[in-house]
N, C-alpha and C positions, 0 to 999 in steps of 0.2 A: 297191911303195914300199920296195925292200930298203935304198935309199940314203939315206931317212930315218929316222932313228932318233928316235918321235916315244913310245918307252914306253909300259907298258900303261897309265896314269892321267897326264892333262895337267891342268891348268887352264883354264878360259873364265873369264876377269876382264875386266869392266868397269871395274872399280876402278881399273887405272892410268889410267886414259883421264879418273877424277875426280878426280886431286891432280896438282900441276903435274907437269912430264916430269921436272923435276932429281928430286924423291919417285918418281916411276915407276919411273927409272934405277936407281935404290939399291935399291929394294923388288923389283925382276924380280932383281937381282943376289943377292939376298938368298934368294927363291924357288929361281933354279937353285941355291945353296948348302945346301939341304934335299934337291934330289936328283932334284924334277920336271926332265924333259926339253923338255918343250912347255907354252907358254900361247898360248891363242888369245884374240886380241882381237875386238872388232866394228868394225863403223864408226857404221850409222844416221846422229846428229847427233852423234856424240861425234867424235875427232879424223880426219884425213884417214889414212885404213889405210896409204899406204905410204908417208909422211912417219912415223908412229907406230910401225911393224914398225922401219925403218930406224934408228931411235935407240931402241930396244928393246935391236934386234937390238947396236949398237953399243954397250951396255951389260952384255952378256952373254958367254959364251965360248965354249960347246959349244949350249946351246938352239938350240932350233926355237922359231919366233913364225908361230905360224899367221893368218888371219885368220877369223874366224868370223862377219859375211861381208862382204868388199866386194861395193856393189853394182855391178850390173852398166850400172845409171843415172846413175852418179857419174861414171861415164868413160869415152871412148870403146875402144872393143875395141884401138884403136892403141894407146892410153894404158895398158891395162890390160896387154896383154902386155910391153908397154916396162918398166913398172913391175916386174913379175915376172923378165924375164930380168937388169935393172938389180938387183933385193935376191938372186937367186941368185950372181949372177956374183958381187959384193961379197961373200955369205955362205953360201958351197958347203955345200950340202942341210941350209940352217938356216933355212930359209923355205917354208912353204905356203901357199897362195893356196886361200881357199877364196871361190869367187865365187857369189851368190845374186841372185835376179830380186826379192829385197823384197816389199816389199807392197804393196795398193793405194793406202793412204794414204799411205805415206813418198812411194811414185814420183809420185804425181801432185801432193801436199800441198806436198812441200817440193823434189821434183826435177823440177816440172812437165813428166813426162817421161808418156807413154803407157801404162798396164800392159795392154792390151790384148794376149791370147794369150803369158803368159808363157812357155810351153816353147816356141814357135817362135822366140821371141825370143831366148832361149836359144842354141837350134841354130845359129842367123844370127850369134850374138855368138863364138862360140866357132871358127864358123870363117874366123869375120873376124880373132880374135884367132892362128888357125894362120898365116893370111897374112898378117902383121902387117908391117911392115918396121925391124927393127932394124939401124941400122950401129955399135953400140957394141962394142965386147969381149962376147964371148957365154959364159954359163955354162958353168964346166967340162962340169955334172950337166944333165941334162934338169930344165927347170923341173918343180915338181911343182903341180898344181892339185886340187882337188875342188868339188863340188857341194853347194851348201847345199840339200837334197833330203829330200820325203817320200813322195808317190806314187810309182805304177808306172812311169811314164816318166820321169821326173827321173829316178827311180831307175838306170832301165835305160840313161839317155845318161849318167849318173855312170863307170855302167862301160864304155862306150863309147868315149867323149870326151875322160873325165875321172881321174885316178887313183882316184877310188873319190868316197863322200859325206859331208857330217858334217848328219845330221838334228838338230834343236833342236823342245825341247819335245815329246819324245817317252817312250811307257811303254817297259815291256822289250820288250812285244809288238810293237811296229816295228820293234826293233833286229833281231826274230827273222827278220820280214817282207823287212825290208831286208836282209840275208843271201841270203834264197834269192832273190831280186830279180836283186841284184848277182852272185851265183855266188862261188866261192871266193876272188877271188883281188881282188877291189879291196879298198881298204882302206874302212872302216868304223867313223868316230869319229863317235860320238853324242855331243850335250853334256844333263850330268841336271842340277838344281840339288838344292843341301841345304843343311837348315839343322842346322849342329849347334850342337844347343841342346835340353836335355833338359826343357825347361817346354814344358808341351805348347803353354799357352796362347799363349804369346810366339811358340814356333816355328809355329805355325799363324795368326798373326797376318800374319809374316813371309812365309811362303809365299803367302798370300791377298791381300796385297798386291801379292806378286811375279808372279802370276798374273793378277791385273785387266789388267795391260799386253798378254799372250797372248791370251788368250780372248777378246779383243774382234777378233779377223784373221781375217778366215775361211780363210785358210791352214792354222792350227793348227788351228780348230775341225771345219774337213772331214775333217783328218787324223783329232782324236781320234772323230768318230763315225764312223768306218772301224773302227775296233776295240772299237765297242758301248757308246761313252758315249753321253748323250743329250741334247737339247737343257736340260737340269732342270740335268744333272748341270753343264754349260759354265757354265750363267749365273747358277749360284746357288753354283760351285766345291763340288761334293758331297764326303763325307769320300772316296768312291772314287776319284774324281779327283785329289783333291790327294792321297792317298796314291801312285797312282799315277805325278806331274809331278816332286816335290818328297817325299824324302826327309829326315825329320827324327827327331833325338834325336841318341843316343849314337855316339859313333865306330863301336862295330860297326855298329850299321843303316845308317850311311853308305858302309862296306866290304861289306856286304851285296848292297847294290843295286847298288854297282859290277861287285862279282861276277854278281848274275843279267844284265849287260849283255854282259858278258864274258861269260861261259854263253851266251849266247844270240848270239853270235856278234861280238859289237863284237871291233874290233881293240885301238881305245885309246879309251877313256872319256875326255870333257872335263867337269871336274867346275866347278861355281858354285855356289861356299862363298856362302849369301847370311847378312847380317848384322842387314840395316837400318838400317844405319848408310853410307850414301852420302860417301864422299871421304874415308873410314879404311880403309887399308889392313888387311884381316884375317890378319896374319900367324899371331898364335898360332894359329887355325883352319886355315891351310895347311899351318904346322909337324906339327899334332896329325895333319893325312891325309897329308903327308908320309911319320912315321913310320907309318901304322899300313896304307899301299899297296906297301909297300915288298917285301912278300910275295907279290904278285900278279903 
């Protein structure tokens, strides 16, 4: 990944994707002018990823606009590489493509698409998406991709396949896992959420909310009892749990936990400032990790 320069702390925001693009445009502009390198967006049901990176991206000057994840059900493997060499070639090594197999509700609920054997699906897509057929102007840089990944095998085609993973909704103890997984040399963005907000009761509110959406996947849920949560802990969101998912209080326990990520071998942390507040832009809260990652 030496040709991306995606910094040790990025962003994972939803939030442009919830005020119109003209507010997205100004607010990422505003972001890379505190000193963040990378924000990763998602897709899910919010805006189409490379219609959204592409006017991000065209917003911005030096950033990286990763995707945290398109899926892999949303377009064909034609479609998905076209897209990828089309926002590299335009925006030489300021775009990451991180691709995810989703889940079983979104692929079948809303993409009445099959989830049936997602890591073979996977393999099948990826090297459909090598033999793709582009005759457009082709990227100075080799496009860069990764894998939205938390088992053993995701993990290990991440390094394979893929430039490396960005796991979501994971403790430190994955990041550690995902490491020796991967081996040295892919890269390794995990995204954490926090809430800085120093009332316990607010930020625990906050957190508990933001986690009802998670722990209902059994994606995440298999993940977390891989590392000895338990069924009690998932569906009743125990203090150990959400202490572990969702970092909260003061700005240092939020540079804290970025650091034990980084310790434990992440490349670059994707942080989600969460608020509570859906279609307001949290600037003062990116400004406040802005300055306070700026040493990491």
């Amino acid at each position: 990944m030496t040709s991306l320069q995606l910094g040790r702390v990025g962003l994972w925001a939803a939030d442009f994707d919830l005020v119109p693009m003209a507010a997205a445009q100004e607010g990422i502009a505003q972001v890379e002018e505190m000193g963040f390198g990378t924000v990763w967006v998602p897709e899910a049901v919010l805006r189409e990823a490379f219609a959204s990176c592409a006017l991000l991206l065209s917003a911005t000057k030096k950033m990286t606009i990763a995707t945290g994840i398109a899926s892999l059900h949303a377009r064909t493997a034609q479609s998905m590489q076209a897209g990828l060499k089309t926002l590299s070639e335009a925006f030489p090594n300021r775009f990451l493509l991180g691709i995810g197999v989703s889940h079983a509700p979104m692929v079948q609920g809303v993409h009445k698409g099959n989830y049936d054997k997602p890591y073979s699906t996977m393999v099948e897509y990826l090297e459909a998406m090598d033999n793709g057929v582009f005759f457009s102007p082709q990227p100075s840089q080799p496009p860069r991709r990764v894998l939205a990944a938390l088992g053993p095998k995701m993990l290990k085609l991440s390094a394979e396949k893929a430039d490396g993973a960005h796991p979501y909704f994971v403790p430190v103890e994955h990041t550690a896992f995902a490491r020796e997984v991967l081996g040295k040399d892919p890269l390794l963005a995990p995204e954490i959420a926090v809430v800085l907000n120093e009332d316990a009761d607010t930020a625990k509110d906050i957190a508990n909310k933001f986690m009802s959406t998670y722990t209902k996947l059994p994606n995440y849920t298999n993940n977390l009892k891989r590392f000895g949560f338990t069924e009690d802990d998932i569906a009743n969101h125990s203090d150990r749990l959400m202490d572990a998912i969702v970092a909260r209080g003061s700005i240092d326990v939020i540079v804290d936990r970025i650091r034990e990520h980084l310790d434990a071998g992440a490349d670059h942390v994707c942080v989600q400032v969460l608020t509570g507040k859906p279609g307001v832009l949290p600037m003062k809260q990116w400004q406040e990790l802005a300055d306070a990652v700026k040493g990491l």
